[in-house]
C-alpha positions as CSV (number, residue, x, y, z in Angstrom):
1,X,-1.4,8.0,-17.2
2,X,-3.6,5.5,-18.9
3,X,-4.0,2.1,-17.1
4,X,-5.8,-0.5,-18.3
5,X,-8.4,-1.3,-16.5
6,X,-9.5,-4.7,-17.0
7,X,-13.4,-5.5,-18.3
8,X,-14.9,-9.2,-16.5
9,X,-14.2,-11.3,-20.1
10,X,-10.6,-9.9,-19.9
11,X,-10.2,-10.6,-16.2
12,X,-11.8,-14.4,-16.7
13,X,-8.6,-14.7,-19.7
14,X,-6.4,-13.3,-16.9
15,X,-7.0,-15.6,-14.2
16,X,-6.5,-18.5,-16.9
17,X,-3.4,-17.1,-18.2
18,X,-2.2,-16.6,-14.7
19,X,-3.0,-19.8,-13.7
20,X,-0.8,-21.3,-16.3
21,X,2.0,-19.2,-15.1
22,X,1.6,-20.2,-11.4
23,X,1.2,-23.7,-12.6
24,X,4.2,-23.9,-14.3
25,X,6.1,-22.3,-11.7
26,X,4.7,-24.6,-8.9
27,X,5.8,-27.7,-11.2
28,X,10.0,-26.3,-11.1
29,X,9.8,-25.7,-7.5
30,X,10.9,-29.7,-6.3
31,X,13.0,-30.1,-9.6
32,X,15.2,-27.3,-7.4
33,X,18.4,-29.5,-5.9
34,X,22.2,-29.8,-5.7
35,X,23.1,-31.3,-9.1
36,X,20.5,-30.0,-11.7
37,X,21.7,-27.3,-14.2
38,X,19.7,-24.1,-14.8
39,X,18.6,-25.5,-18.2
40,X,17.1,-28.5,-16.8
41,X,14.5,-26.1,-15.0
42,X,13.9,-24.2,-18.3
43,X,13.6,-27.2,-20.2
44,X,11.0,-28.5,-17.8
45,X,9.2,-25.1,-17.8
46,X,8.7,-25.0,-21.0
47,X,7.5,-28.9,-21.7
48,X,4.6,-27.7,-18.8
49,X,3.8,-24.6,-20.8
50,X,3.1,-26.5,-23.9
51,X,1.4,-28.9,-22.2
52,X,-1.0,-25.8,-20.4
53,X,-1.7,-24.4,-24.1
54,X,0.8,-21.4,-23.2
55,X,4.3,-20.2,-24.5
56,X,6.4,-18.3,-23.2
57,X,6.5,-14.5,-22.5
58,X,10.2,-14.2,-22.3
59,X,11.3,-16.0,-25.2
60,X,12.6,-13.4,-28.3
61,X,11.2,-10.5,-25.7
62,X,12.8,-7.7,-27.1
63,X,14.8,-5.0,-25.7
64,X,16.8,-2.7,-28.0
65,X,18.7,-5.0,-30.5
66,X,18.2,-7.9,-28.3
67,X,15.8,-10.5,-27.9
68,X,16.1,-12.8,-24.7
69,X,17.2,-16.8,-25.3
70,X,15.1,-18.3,-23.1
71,X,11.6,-19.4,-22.1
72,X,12.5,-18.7,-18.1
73,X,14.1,-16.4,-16.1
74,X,16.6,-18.1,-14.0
75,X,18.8,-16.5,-12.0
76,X,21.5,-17.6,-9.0
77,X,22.6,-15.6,-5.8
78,X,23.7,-12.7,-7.0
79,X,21.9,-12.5,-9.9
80,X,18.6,-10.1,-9.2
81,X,16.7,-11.0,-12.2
82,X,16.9,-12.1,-16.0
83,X,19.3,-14.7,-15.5
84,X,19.8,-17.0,-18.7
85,X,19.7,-20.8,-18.4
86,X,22.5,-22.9,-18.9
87,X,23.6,-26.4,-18.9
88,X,26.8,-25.0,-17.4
89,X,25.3,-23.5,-14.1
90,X,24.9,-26.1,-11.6
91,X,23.3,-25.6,-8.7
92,X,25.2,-26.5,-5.7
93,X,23.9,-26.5,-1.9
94,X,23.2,-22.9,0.0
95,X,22.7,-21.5,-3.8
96,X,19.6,-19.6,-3.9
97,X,17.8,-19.7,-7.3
98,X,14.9,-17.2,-8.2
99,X,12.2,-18.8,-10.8
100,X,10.7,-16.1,-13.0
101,X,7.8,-17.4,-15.1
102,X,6.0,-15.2,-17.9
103,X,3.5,-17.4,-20.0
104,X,1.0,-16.1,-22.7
105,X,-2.2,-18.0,-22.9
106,X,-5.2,-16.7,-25.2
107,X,-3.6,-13.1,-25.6
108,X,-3.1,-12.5,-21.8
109,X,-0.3,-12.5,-19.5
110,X,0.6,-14.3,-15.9
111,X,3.6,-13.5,-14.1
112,X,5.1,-14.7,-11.2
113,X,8.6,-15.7,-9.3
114,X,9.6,-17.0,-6.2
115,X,13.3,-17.3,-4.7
116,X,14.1,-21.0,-3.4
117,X,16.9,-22.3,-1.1
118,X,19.5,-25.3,-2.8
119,X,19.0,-27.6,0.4
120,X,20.5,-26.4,3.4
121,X,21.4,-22.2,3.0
122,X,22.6,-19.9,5.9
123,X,21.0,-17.8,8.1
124,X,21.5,-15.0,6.7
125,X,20.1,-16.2,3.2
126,X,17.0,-17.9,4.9
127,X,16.3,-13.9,6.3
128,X,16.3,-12.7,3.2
129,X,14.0,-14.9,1.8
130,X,11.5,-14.7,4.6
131,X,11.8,-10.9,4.1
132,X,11.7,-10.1,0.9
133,X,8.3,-13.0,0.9
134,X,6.7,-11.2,3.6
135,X,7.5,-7.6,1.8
136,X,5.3,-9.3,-0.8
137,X,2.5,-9.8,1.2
138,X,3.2,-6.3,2.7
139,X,3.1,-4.9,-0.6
140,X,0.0,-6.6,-1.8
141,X,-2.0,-5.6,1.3
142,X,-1.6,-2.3,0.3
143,X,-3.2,-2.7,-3.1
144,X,-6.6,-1.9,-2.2
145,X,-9.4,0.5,-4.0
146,X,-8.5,3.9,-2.7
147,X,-5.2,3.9,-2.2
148,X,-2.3,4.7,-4.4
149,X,0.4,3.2,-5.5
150,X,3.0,4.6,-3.3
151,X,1.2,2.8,-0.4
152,X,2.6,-0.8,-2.2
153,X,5.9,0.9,-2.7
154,X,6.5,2.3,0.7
155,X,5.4,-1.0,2.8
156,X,7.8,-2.9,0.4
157,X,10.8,-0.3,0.9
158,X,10.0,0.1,5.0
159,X,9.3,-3.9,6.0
160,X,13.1,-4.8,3.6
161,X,14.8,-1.8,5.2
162,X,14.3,-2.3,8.7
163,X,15.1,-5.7,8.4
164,X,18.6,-4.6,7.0
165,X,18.4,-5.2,3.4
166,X,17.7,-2.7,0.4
167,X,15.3,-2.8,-2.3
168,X,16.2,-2.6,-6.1
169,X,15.4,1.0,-7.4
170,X,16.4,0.5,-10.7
171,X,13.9,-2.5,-11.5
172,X,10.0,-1.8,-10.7
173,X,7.1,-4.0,-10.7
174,X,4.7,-2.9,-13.0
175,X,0.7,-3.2,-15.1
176,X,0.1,-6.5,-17.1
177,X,-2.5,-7.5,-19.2
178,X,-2.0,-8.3,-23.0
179,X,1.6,-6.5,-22.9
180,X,3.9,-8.0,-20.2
181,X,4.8,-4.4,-19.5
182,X,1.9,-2.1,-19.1
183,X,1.6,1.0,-17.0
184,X,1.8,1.5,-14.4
185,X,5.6,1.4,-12.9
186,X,4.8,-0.3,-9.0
187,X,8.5,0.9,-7.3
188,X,9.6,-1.2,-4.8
189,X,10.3,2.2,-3.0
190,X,8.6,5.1,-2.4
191,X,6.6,7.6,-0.1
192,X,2.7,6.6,1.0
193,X,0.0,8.7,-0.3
194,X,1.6,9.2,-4.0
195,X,1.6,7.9,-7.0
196,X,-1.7,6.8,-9.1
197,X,-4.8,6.0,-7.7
198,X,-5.8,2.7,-7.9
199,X,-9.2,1.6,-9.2
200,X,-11.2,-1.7,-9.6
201,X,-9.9,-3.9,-12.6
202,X,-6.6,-3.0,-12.5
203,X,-4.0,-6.1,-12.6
204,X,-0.3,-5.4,-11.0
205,X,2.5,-7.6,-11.3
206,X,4.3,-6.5,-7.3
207,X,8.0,-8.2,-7.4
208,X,10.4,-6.9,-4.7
209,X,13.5,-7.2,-5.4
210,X,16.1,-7.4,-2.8
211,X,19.6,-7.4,-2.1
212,X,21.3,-8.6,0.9
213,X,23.9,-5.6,0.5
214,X,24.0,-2.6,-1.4
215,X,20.7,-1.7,-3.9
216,X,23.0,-0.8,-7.1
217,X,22.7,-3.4,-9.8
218,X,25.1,-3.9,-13.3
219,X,23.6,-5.7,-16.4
220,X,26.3,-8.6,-17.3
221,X,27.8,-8.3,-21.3
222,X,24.8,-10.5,-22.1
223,X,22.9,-8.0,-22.2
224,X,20.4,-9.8,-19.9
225,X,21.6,-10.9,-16.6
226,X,21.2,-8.5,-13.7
227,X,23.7,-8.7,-10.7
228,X,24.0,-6.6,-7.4
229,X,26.9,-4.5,-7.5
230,X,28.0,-5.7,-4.6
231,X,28.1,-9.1,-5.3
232,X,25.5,-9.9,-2.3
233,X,23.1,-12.2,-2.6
234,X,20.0,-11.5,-3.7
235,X,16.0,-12.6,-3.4
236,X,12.3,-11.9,-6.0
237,X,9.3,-12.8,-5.4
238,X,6.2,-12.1,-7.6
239,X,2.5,-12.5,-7.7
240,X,0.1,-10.8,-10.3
241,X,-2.7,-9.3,-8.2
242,X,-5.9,-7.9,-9.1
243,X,-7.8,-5.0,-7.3
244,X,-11.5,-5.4,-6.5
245,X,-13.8,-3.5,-4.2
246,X,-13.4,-6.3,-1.9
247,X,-9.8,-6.4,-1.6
248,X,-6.5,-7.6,-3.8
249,X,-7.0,-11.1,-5.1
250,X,-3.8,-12.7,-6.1
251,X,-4.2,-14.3,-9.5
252,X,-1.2,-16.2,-9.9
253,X,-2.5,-19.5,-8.2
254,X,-2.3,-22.9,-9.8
255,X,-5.7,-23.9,-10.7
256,X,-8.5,-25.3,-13.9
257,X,-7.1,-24.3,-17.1
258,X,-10.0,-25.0,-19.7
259,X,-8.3,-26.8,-22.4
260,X,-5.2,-27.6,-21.0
């Protein structure tokens, strides 16, 4: 398999692409509330991406005949992922709403999503959150020099497991660099020890994706919108990480944008 493996000029356009994308994301984070609508997020996120010197990654991304409608990704409860905006979905409290952000900024990609309560949720939902953030942190951990990519799958798939959930299997994390999707495929299941090697330079967008029932998903008619098959609510979080000799460094943090 050939992964990218990222040179210090492309890693410096990284970190500024991904900052953009954090950026962004951070800025939709207290606009979350009973009342708002889904497209008042994504019109927000996009006035901060033109405002950053970045567009969106998402908007006319093609897959087969389709090209998606939007400039975010945002979806409610039991939608997993791809969810399109709408002034007709109003958030209401207990909701949970993931924010997925994909900019472009001088030919390079940063990607990241986080799953946020609607004021007060249950228990239950407030678990899954807390798991599927910490399986995250599990999973980058495991992206060090050395190791393979297995190791990122399996801490994801063991930590969501034993704390009674299930990871997506149909949707993987994945390479990014100048293409949103680059190899290679990050599982959010798997066995340690397998899978490529990973090397200095590479960059990895880790998302679990977790349900709080079953791990079978359906795609809605939209062609788009992921939901668990189960109707169970369900939790993504995302950082783009890069692995160095001294460890992962998570690049998707708000910070300087030269320019912007």
């Amino acid at each position: 398999m050939n992964i990218p493996i990222k040179s210090r000029d492309q890693i410096a356009r990284m970190r500024e692409a991904c900052a953009a994308a954090a950026t962004v994301l951070e800025s939709l984070k207290p606009l979350v509330r009973p009342g708002v609508t889904t497209q008042d997020l994504e019109e927000a996120g996009r006035e901060m991406m033109s405002r950053l010197g970045a567009r969106s990654a998402c908007f006319g991304y093609q897959h087969g005949s389709r090209r998606y409608p939007a400039h975010t990704c945002i979806s409610v409860n039991d939608e997993v992922v791809h969810g399109i905006p709408s002034l007709r979905r109003v958030l209401r409290e207990g909701d949970l709403v993931s924010l997925d952000v994909v900019v472009e900024r001088e030919g390079f990609i940063g990607d990241n999503a986080c799953t946020l309560p609607v004021a007060a949720v249950s228990p239950s939902a407030e678990k899954l959150l807390r798991v599927t953030r910490e399986a995250l942190e599990l999973g980058i951990r495991e992206a060090v020099v050395g190791n393979r990519i297995g190791d990122i799958s399996s801490a994801i798939q063991r930590h969501v497991e034993t704390n009674g959930f299930s990871v997506v299997r149909e949707m993987v994390g994945h390479g990014v660099g100048s293409r949103m999707h680059e190899p290679p495929e990050i599982p959010n299941f798997g066995r340690r020890g397998t899978g490529e090697r990973i090397r200095p330079g590479m960059t990895l967008a880790i998302e679990p994706m977790v349900n709080a029932g079953g791990h079978r998903i359906r795609t809605l008619p939209d062609g788009w919108t992921v939901v668990t098959g189960d109707g169970s609510v369900s939790a993504h979080f995302e950082h783009t990480v890069l692995t160095t000799d001294q460890g992962p460094e998570i690049l998707t943090v708000p910070g300087p944008i030269p320019g912007a």
